[in-house]
Every structure is written in structure tokens, then in C-alpha cells.
Biopython code that builds the backbone (N, CA, C, O; Angstrom):
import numpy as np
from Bio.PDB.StructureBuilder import StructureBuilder

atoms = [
    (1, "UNK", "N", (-7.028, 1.864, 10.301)),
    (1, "UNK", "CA", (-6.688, 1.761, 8.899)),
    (1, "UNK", "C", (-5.189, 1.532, 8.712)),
    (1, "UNK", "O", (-4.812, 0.717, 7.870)),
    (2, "UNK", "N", (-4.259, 2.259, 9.507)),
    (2, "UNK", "CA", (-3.501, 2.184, 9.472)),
    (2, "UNK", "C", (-2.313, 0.460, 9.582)),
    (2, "UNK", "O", (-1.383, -0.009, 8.925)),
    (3, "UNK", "N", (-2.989, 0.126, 10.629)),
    (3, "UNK", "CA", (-2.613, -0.979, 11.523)),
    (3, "UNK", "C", (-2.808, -2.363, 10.074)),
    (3, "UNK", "O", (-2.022, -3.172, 9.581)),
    (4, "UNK", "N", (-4.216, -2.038, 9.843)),
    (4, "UNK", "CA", (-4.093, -2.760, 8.358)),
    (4, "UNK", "C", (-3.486, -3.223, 7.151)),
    (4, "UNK", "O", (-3.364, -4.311, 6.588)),
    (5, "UNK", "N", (-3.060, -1.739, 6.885)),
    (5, "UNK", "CA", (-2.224, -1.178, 5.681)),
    (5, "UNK", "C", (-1.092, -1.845, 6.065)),
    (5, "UNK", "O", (-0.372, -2.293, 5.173)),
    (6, "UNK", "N", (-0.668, -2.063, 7.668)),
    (6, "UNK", "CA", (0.796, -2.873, 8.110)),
    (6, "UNK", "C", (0.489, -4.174, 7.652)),
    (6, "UNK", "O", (1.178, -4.752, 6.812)),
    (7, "UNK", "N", (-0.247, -4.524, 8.032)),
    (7, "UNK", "CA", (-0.537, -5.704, 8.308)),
    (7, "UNK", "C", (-0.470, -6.377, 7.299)),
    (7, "UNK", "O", (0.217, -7.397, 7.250)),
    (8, "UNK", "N", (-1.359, -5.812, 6.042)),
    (8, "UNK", "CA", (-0.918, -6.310, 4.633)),
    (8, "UNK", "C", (0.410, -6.383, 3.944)),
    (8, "UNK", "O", (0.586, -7.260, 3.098)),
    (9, "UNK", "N", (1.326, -5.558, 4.230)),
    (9, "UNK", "CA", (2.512, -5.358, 3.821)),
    (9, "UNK", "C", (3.784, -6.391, 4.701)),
    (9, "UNK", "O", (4.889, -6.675, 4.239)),
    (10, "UNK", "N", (3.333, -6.738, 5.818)),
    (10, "UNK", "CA", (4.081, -7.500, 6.968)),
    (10, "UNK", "C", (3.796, -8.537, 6.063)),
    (10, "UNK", "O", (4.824, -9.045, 5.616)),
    (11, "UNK", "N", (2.359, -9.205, 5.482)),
    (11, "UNK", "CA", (2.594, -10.583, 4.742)),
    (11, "UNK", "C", (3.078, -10.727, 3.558)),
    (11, "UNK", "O", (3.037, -11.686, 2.786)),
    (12, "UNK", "N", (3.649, -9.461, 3.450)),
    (12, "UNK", "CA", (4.861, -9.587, 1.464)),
    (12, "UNK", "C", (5.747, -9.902, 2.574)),
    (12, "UNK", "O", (5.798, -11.028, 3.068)),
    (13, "UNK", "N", (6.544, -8.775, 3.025)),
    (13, "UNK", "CA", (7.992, -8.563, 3.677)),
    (13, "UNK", "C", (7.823, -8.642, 5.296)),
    (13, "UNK", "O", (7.054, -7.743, 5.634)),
    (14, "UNK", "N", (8.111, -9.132, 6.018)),
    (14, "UNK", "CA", (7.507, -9.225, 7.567)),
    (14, "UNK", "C", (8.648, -8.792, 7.968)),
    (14, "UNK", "O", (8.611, -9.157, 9.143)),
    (15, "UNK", "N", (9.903, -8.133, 7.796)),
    (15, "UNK", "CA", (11.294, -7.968, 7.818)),
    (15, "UNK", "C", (11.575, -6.454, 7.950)),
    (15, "UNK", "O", (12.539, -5.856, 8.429)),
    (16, "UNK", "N", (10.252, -5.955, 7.284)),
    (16, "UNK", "CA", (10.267, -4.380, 6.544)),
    (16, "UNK", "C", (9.807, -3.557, 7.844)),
    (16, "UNK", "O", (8.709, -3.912, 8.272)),
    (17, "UNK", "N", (10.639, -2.201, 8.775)),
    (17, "UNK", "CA", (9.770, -1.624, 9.360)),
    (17, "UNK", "C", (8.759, -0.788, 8.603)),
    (17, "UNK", "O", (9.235, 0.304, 8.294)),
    (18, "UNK", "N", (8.315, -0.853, 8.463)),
    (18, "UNK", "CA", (6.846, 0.053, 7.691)),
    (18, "UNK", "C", (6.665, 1.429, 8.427)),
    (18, "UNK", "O", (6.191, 2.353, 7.765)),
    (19, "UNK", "N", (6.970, 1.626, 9.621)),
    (19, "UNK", "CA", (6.379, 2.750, 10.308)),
    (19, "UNK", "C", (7.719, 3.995, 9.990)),
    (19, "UNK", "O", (7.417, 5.186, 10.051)),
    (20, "UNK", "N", (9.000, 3.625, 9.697)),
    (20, "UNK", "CA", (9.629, 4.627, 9.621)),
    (20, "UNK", "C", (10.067, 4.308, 7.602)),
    (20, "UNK", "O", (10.369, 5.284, 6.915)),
    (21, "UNK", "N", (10.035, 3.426, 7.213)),
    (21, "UNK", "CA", (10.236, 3.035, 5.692)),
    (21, "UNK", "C", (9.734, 4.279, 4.768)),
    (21, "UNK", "O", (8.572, 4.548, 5.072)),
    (22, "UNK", "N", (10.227, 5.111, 3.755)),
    (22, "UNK", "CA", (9.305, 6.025, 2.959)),
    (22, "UNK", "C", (9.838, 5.888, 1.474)),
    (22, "UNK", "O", (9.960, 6.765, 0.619)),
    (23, "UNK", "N", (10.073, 4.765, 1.426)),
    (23, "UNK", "CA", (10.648, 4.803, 0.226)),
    (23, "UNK", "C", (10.691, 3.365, -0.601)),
    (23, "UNK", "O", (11.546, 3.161, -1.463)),
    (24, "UNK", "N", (9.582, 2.299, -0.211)),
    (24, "UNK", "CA", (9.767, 1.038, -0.272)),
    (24, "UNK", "C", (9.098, 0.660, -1.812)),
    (24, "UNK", "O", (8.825, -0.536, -1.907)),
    (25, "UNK", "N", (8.818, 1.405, -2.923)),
    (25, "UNK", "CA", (9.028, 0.866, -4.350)),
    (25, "UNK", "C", (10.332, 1.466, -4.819)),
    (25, "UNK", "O", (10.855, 0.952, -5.807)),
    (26, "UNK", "N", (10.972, 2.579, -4.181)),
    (26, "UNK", "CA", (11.897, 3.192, -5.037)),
    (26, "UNK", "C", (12.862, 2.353, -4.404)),
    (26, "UNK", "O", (13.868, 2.205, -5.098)),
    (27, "UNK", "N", (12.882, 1.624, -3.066)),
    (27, "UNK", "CA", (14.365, 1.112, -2.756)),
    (27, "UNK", "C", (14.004, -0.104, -3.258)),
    (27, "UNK", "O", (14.562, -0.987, -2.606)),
    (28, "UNK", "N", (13.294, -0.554, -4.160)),
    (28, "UNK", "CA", (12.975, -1.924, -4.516)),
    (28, "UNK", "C", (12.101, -2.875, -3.437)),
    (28, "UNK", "O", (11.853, -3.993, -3.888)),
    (29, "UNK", "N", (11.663, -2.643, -2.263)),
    (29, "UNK", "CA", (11.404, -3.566, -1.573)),
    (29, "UNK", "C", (9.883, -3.846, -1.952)),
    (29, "UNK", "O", (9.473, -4.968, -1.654)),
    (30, "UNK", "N", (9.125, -3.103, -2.479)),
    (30, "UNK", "CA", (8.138, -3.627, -3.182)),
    (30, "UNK", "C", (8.210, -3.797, -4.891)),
    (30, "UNK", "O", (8.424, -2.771, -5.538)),
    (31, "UNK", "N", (8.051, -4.959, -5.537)),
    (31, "UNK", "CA", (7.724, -5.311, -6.824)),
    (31, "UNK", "C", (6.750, -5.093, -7.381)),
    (31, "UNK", "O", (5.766, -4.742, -6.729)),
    (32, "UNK", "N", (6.686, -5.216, -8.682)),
    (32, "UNK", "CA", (5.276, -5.271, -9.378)),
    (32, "UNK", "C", (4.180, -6.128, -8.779)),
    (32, "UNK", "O", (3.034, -5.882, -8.403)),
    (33, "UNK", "N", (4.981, -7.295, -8.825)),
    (33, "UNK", "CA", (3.906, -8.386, -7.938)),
    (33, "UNK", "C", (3.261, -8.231, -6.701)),
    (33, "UNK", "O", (2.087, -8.579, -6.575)),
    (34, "UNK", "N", (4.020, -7.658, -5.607)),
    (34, "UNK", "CA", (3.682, -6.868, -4.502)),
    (34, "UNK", "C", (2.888, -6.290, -4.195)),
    (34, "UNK", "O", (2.191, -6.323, -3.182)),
    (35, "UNK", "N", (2.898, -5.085, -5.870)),
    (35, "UNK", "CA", (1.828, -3.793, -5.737)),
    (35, "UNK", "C", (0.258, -4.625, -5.997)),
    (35, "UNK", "O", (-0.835, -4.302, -5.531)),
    (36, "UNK", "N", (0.564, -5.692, -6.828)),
    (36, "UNK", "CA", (-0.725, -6.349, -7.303)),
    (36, "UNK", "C", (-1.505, -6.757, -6.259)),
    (36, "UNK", "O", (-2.645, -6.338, -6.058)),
    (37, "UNK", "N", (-0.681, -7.909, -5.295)),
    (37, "UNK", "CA", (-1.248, -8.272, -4.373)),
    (37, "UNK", "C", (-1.566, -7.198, -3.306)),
    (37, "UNK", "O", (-2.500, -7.581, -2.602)),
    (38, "UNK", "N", (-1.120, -6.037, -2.971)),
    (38, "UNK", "CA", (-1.349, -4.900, -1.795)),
    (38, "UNK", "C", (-2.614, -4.561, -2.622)),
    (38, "UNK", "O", (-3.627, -4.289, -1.978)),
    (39, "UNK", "N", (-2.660, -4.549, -3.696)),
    (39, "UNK", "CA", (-3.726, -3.666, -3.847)),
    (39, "UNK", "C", (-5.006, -4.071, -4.295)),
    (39, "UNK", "O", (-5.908, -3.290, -4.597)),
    (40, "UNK", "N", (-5.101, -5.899, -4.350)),
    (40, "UNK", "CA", (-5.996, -6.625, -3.937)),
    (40, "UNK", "C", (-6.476, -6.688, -2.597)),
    (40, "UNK", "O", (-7.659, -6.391, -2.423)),
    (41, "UNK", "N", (-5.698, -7.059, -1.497)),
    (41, "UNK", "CA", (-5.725, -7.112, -0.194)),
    (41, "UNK", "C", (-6.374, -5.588, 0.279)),
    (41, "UNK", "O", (-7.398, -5.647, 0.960)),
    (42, "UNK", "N", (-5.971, -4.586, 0.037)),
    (42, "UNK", "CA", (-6.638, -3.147, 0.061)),
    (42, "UNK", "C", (-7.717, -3.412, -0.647)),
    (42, "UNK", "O", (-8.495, -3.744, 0.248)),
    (43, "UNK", "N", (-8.430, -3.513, -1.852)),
    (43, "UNK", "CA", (-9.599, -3.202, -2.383)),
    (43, "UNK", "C", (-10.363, -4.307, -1.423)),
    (43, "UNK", "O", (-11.564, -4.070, -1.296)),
    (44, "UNK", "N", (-9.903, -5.412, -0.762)),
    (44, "UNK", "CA", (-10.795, -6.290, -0.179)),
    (44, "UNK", "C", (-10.925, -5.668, 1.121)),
    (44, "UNK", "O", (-12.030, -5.850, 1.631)),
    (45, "UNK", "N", (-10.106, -4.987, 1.799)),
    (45, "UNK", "CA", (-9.698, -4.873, 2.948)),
    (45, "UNK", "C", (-10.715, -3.503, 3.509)),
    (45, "UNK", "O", (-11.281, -3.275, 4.578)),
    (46, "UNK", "N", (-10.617, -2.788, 2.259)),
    (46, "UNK", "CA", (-11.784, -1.353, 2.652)),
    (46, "UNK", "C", (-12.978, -1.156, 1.738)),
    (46, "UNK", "O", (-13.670, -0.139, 1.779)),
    (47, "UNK", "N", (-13.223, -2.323, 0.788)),
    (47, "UNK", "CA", (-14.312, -2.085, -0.241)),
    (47, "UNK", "C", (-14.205, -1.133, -1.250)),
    (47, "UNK", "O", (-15.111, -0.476, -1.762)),
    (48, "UNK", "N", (-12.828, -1.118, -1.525)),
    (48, "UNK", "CA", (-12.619, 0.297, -3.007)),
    (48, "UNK", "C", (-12.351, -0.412, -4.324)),
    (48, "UNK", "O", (-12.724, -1.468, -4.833)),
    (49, "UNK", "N", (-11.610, 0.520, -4.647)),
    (49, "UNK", "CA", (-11.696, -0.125, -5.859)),
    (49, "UNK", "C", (-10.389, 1.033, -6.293)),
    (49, "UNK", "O", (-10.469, 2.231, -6.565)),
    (50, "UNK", "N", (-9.207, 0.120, -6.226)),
    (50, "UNK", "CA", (-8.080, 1.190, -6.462)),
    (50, "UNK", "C", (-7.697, 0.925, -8.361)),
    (50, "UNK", "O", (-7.412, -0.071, -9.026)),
    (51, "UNK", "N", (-7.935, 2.762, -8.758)),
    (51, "UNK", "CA", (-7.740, 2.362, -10.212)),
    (51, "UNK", "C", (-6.029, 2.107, -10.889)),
    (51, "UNK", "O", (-5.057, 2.207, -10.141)),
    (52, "UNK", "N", (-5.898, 1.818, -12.181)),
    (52, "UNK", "CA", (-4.713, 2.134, -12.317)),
    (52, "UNK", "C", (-3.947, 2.963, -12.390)),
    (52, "UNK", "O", (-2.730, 2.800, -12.305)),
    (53, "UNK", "N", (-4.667, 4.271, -12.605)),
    (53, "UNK", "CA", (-3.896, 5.221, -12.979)),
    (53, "UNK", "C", (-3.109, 5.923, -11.532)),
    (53, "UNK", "O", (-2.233, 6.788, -11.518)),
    (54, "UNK", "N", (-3.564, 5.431, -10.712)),
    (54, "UNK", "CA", (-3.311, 5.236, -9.369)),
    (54, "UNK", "C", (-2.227, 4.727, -8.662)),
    (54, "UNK", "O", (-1.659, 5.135, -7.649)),
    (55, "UNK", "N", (-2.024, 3.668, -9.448)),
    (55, "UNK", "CA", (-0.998, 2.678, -8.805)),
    (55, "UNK", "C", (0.441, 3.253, -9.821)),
    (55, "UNK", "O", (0.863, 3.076, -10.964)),
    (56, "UNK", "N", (0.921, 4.204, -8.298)),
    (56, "UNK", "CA", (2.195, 4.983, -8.899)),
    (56, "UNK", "C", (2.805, 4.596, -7.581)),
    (56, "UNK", "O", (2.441, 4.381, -6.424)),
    (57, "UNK", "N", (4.206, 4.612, -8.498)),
    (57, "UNK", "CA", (5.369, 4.911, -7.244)),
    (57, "UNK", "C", (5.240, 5.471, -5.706)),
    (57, "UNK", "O", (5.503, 4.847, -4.678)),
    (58, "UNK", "N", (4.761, 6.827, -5.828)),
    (58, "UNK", "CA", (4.195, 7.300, -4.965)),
    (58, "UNK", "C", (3.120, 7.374, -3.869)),
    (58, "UNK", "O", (3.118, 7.890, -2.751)),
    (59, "UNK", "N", (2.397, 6.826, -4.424)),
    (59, "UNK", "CA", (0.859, 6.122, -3.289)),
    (59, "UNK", "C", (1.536, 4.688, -2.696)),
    (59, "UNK", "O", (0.845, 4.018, -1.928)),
    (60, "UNK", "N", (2.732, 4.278, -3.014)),
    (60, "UNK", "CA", (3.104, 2.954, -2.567)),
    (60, "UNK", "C", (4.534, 3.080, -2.052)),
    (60, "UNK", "O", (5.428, 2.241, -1.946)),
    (61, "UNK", "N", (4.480, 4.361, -1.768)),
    (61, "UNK", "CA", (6.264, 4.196, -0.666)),
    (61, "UNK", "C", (6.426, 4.500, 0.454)),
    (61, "UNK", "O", (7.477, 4.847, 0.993)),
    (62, "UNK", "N", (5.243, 4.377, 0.964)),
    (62, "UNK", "CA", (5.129, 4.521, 2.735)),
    (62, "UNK", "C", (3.409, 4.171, 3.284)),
    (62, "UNK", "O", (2.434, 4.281, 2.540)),
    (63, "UNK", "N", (3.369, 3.884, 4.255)),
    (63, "UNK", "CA", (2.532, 3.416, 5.017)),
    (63, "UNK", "C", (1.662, 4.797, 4.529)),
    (63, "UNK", "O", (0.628, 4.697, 3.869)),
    (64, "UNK", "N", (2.157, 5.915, 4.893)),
    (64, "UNK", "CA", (1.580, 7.294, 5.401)),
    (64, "UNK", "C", (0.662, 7.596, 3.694)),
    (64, "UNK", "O", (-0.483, 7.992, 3.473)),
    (65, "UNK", "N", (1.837, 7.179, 2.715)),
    (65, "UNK", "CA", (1.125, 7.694, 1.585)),
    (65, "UNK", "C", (-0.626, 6.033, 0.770)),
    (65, "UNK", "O", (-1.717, 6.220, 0.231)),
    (66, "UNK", "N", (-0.126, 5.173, 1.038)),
    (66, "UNK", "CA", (-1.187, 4.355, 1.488)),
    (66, "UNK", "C", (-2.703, 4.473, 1.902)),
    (66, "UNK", "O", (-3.821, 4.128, 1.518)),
    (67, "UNK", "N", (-1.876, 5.388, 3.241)),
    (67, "UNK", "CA", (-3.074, 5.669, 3.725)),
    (67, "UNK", "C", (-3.367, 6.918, 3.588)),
    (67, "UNK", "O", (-3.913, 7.169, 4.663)),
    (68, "UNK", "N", (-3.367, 7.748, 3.056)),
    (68, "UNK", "CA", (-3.969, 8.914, 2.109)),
    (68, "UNK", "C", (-4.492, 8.550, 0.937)),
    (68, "UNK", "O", (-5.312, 9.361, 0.506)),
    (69, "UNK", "N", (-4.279, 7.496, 0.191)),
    (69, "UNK", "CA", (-4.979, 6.630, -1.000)),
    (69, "UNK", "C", (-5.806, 6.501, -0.893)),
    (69, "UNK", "O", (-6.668, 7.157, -1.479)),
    (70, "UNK", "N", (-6.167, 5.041, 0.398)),
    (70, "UNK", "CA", (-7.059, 4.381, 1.078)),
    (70, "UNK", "C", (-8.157, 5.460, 1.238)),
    (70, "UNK", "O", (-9.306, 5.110, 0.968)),
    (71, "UNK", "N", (-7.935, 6.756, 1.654)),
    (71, "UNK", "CA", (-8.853, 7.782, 2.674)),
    (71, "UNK", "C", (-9.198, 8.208, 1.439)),
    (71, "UNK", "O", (-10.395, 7.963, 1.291)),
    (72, "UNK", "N", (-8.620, 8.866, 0.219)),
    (72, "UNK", "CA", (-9.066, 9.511, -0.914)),
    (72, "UNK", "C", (-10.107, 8.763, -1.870)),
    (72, "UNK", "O", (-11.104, 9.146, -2.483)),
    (73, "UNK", "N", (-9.507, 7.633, -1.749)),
    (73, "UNK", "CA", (-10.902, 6.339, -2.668)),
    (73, "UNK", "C", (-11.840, 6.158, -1.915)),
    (73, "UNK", "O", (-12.950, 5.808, -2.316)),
    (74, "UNK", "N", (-11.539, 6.373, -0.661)),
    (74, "UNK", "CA", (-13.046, 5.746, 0.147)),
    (74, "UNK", "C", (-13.796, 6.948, 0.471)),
    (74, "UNK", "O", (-14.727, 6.895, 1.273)),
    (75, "UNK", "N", (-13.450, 8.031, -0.103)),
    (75, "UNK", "CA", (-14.366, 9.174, 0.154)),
    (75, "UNK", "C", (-15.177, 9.020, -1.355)),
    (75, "UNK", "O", (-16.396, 9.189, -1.346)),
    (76, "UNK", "N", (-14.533, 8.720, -2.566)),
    (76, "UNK", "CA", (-15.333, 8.878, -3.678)),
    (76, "UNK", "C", (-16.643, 8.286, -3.562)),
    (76, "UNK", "O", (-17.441, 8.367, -4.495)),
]
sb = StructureBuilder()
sb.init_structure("model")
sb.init_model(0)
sb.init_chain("A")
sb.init_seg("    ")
for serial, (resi, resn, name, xyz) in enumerate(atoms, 1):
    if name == "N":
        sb.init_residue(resn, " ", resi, " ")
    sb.init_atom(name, np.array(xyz, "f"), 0.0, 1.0, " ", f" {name:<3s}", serial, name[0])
structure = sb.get_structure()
């Protein structure tokens, strides 16, 4: 799951280390546009369905918090 979650984010920014990064909407390196497309690529990528109320700062500033998202929607 994890390796994924890179993988999607390597095709916004391929520049970005992701594995030590924890802060990549607050340092700007992800946009609005960004979050749109990650979180298309995720709902395709694991079959969820990520809502809006969801798509916060926080579920989107590290790989680690991603993938606690990913794991929390796909349990519903």
C-alpha cells in the first residue's frame, strides 16, 4: 500500500522524498490540484471512495498519514 501511495505522488512531484517528507501540503508541495488528482488515483488505486470532509491538510502531509486514510476507508 505503501509503495503505491509513493508511487502516486512520484507522478505529481518525482523530486519529492516522500519517505522522510511530513509536511508536504503545509510546505506547499502539494496543491489543490494535486490533492484532486491523489485522491482520484487513490479511490482508483484501492476501490474507496475518499469523502470530502476528509480531504484535510492532515491526511495529506505524509506518506504515513495517507496511509492511515487509505486503511481507515477501506475498513468501512
Amino acid at each position: 500500500m505503501e509503495q503505491t501511495i509513493i508511487n502516486a505522488l512520484k507522478k505529481l512531484h518525482p523530486d519529492v522524498d516522500y519517505t522522510t517528507e511530513v509536511r508536504l501540503v503545509d510546505d506547499g508541495i502539494l496543491d489543490s490540484m494535486d490533492i484532486v488528482l491523489l485522491v482520484t488515483a487513490l479511490n482508483t488505486a484501492f476501490g474507496i471512495t475518499i469523502p470530502a470532509v476528509d480531504i484535510l491538510p492532515d491526511n495529506f502531509n505524509s506518506v504515513e498519514a495517507l496511509v492511515a486514510l487509505v486503511e481507515r476507508l477501506d475498513d468501512v
